[in-house]
C-alpha positions, 0 to 999 in steps of 0.5 A: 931481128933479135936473139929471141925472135931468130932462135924461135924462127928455127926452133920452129923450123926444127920442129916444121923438119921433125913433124914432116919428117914423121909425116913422111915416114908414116906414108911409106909406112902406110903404103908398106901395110897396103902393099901385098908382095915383099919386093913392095914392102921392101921398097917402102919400108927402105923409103921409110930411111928417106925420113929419118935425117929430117926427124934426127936433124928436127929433133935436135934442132928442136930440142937445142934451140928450144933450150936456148929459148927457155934461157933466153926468155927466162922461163924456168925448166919447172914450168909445167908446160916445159917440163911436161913437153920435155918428158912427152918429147924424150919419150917419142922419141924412144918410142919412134926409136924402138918401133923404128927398129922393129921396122927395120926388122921386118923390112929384112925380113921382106928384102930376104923374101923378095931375093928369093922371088917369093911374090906373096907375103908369107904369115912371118912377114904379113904378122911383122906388117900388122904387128900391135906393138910397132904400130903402137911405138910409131904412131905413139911416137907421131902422137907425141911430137903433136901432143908436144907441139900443142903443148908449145903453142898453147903454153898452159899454165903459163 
C-alpha cells in the first residue's frame, strides 16, 4: 500500500473514533434527560467522560492526517470543500466544548444532590437537563461532525 492509501485508511479511522465517540456521548446523555432521580442523572452524565479520549483521539487523528492528505494529494486548503470542512470542524468542536462544560456543570450539580439523598431532581437540576443552550452546543456539535463528514466524501467542487 502506499503513503496516500495508508494516511487516508486512519484518517478515516479517526473520524470512525470521533462520530462513535459523540454517538456514545449522546446516548448517556439521552439516557441522563430520560432519567428522573439525580443519583441516575449522576451516573450518566459521568458516563458521558467514558467518550470524550475517543472524540479528543478521533479529533486529532482526523484533523493531523486529514492535513497530511490534503499535502500528500496536492490539493490546496483553498478548495471550498477543504476550507468549508475546516471552518464547520473548528466550530464543533467549540461547540461540543462549550456544551460539554455546561454538562459537567449539571452533572455536579446532581452528584452534589445525590450526596444529599435527595431522590427527585429538584427545579435547578430539571432546568440544567432541558437547557436550550447546551442542547444546541452538543447536538450542533454532533451535526457538525456529520456536515463535516459529508463534506469529505462528497467533495463538492472538486
Amino acid at each position: 500500500m502506499d503513503t496516500y492509501r495508508w494516511l487516508l485508511a486512519l484518517h478515516v479511522s479517526g473520524a470512525f473514533l470521533l462520530i462513535g465517540g459523540g454517538v456514545l456521548a449522546a446516548a448517556f446523555s439521552v439516557a441522563a434527560a430520560r432519567s428522573d432521580g439525580p443519583r441516575e442523572i449522576a451516573l450518566f452524565l459521568g458516563l458521558v467522560r467514558v467518550a470524550v479520549p475517543a472524540v479528543v483521539l478521533g479529533s486529532l487523528l482526523t484533523l493531523a492526517l486529514g492535513l497530511w492528505l490534503v499535502a500528500e494529494r496536492d490539493y490546496s486548503m483553498t478548495d471550498p470543500w477543504i476550507a468549508l470542512s475546516l471552518v464547520v470542524f473548528v466550530a464543533g468542536l467549540l461547540a461540543g466544548q462549550v456544551g460539554g462544560v455546561r454538562d459537567r456543570e449539571t452533572r455536579v450539580l446532581a452528584q452534589k444532590l445525590a450526596a444529599e439523598r435527595v431522590d427527585i431532581a429538584n427545579d435547578e437540576l430539571r432546568a440544567r437537563m432541558r437547557d436550550p443552550l447546551a442542547r444546541a452546543l452538543s447536538w450542533g456539535s454532533g451535526a457538525a461532525m456529520v456536515a463535516v463528514l459529508g463534506l469529505m466524501i462528497w467533495k463538492p467542487g472538486a
